[in-house]
C-alpha positions in Angstrom: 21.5 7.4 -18.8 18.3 7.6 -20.5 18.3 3.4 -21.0 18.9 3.5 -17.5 16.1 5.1 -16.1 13.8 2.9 -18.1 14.1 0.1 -16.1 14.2 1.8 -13.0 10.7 2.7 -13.8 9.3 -0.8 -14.8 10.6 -2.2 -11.4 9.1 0.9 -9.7 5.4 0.4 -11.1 6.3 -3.5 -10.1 7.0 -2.5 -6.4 4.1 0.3 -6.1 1.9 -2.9 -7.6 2.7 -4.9 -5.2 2.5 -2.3 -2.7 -1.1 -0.6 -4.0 -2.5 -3.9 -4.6 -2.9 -7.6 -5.6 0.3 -7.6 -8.0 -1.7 -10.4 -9.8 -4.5 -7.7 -10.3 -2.2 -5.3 -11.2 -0.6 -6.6 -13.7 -3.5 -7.7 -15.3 -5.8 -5.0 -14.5 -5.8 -3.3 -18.0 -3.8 -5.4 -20.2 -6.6 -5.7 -22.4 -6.7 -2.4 -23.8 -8.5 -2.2 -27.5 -5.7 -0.9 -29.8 -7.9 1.8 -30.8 -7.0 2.9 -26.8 -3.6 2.2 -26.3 -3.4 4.3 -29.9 -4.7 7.2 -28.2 -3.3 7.0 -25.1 0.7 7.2 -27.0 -0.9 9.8 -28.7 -2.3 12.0 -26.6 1.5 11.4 -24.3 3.1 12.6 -27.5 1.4 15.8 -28.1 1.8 19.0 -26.0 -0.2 19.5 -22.6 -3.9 21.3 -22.9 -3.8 24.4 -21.7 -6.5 24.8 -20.1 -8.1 21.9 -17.6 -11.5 21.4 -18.2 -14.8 19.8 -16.8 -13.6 16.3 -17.8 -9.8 16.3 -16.3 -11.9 17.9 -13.1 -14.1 14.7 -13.0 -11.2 12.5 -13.4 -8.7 14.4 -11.0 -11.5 13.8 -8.6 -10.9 10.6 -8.7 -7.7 9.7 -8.6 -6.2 7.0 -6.6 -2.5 8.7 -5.1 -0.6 6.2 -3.9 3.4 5.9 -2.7 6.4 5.6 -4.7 9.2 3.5 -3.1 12.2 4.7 -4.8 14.2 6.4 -2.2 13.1 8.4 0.4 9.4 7.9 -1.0 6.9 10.1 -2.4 3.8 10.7 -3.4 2.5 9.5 -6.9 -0.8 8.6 -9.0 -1.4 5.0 -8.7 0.0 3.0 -11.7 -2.2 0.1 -11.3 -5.2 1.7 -10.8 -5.0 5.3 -10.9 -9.5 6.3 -10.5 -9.1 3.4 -7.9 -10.3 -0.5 -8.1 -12.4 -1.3 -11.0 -11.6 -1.0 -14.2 -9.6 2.0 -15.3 -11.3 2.8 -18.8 -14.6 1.8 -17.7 -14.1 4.3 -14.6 -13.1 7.0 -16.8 -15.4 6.7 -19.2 -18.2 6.8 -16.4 -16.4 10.2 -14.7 -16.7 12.4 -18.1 -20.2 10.2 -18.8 -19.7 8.7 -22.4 -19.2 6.1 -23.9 -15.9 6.7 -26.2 -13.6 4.6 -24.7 -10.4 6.5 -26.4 -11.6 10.3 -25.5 -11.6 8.8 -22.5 -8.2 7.1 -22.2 -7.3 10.3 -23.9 -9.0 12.5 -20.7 -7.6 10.1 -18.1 -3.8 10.8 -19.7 -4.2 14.6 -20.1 -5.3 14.9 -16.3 -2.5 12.7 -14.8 0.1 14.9 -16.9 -2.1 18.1 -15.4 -1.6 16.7 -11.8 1.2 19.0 -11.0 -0.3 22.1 -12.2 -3.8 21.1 -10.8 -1.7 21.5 -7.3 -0.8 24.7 -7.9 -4.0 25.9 -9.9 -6.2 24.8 -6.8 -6.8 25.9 -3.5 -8.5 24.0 0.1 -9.3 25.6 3.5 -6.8 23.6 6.3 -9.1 21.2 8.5 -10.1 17.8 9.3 -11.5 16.1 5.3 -12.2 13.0 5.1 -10.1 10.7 3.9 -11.5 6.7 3.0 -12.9 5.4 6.3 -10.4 7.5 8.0 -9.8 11.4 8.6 -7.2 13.8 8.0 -6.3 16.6 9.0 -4.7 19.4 6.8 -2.7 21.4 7.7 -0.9 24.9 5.8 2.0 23.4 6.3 0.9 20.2 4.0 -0.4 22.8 1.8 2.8 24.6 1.2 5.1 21.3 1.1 2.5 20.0 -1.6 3.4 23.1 -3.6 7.1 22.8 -3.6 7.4 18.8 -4.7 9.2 18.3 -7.6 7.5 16.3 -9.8 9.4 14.2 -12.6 9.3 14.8 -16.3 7.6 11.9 -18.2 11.3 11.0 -19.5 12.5 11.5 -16.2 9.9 8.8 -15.5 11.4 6.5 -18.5 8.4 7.4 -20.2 10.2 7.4 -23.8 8.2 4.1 -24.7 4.9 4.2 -22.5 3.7 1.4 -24.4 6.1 -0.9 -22.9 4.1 0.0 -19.4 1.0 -0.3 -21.1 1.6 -3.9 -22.3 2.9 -4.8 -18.7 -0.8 -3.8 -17.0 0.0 -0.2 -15.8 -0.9 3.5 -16.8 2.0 5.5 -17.4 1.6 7.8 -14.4 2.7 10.6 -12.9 5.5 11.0 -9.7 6.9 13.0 -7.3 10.8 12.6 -6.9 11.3 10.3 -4.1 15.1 11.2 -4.4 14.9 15.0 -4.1 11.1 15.3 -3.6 11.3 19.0 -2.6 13.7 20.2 -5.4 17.2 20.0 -4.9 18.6 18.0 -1.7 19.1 14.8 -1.2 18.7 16.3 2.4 15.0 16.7 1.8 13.9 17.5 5.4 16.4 20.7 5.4 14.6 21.7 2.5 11.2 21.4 3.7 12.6 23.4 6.8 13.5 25.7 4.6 9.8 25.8 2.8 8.5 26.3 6.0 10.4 28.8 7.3 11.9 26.4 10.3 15.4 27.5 11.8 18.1 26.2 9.3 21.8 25.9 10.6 24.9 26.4 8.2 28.3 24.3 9.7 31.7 25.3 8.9 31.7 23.2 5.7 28.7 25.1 4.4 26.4 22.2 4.9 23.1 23.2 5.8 21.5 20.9 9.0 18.5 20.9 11.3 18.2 19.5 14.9 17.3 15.6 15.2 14.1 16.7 16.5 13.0 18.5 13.8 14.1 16.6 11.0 12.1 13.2 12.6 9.0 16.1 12.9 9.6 16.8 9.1 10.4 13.1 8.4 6.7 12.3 9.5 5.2 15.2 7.7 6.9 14.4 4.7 4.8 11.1 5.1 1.9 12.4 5.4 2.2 14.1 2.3 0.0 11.3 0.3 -2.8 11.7 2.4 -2.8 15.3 2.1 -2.9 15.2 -1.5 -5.5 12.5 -1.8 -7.4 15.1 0.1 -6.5 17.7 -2.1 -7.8 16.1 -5.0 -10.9 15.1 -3.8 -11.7 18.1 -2.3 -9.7 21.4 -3.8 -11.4 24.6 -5.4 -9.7 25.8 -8.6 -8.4 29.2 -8.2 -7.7 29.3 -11.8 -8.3 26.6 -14.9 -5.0 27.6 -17.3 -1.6 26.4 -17.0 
């Protein structure tokens, strides 16, 4: 299984690429990478998570590029290609925790993309209108909640056994939600986000759990909205708490 999944995820950073941006840019975007960085970078990938998030994952977090996976059903995700956003990556990252060590920062930028998941639940934001680009959004509890019950996938979930392999192909080995089951265990998902949300939920005689049309294309969209709401949430979000 495990030799499966590794492709899977090269042609999934291929397709967000494309999707996210130039795929000329994005494969190219950091393929230059000293050796010094890409040292620290498998490194830092191969030791356990900090426990504690500090001022420098903050700066970075803050400036994170979410983007959308395509696998499946689709699902929020940082942004493979350029995960602080266009430029380039090292030189952004080295600007966000102001210095000039190009590995602590590649080191920085790795350990806040792995604290991603936690930083959801460690922080907190006030529902309203942020805003978001040259657009605004409006968030809602219900985002809030639904951002706090996505099931995020394991680096070797991710194929991550080798991250060099995505390294040497242009992209940062980043973190994603599961576009398959992106709220835990359905395939189902929008019964499951019912479910979060405390929405009526029907059992049939089979023991299937369902939801009326309406609701599910009114949880369909809101599941869609999810990337916005966490690009928000990033930007903007308070910590309640800085320990895992």
């Amino acid at each position: 299984m495990r030799r499966l999944i590794q492709p899977m995820r090269r042609q999934l950073l291929r397709l967000a690429g494309a999707l996210l941006c130039s795929p000329v840019l994005a494969r190219a975007a950091d393929n230059g990478l000293p050796r010094a960085v890409r040292q620290r970078i498998l490194a830092t990938l191969g030791s356990p998570l900090p426990k504690v998030l500090n001022v420098h994952h903050l700066a970075l977090i803050r400036r994170f590029s979410i983007g959308w996976s395509p696998v499946e059903s689709g699902a929020p995700m940082l942004n493979p290609a350029y995960p602080l956003g266009k430029g380039d990556t090292l030189e952004l990252a080295m600007q966000a925790i102001a210095s000039q060590d190009a590995a602590l920062a590649a080191q920085r930028l790795m350990e806040a993309a792995q604290l991603l998941p936690h930083f959801v639940q460690m922080a907190n934001l006030k529902p309203g209108s942020y805003a978001n680009g040259k657009a605004s959004f409006t968030l809602t509890t219900r985002h809030l909640q639904l951002l706090r019950q996505q099931s995020w996938l394991s680096l070797e979930m991710l194929g991550m056994d080798a991250p060099g392999d995505y390294l040497a192909e242009g992209y940062w080995p980043t973190p994603s939600v599961d576009g398959k089951r992106p709220y835990g265990n359905f395939t189902n998902y929008p019964v499951e986000m019912a479910q979060t949300l405390g929405l009526p939920v029907h059992r049939q005689a089979d023991g299937s759990l369902v939801i009326r049309p309406a609701l599910e294309a009114e949880l369909e969209a809101l599941h869609g909205q999810t990337m916005a709401a966490l690009q928000v949430f990033v930007r903007q979000a308070g910590l309640r708490r800085n320990t895992v």
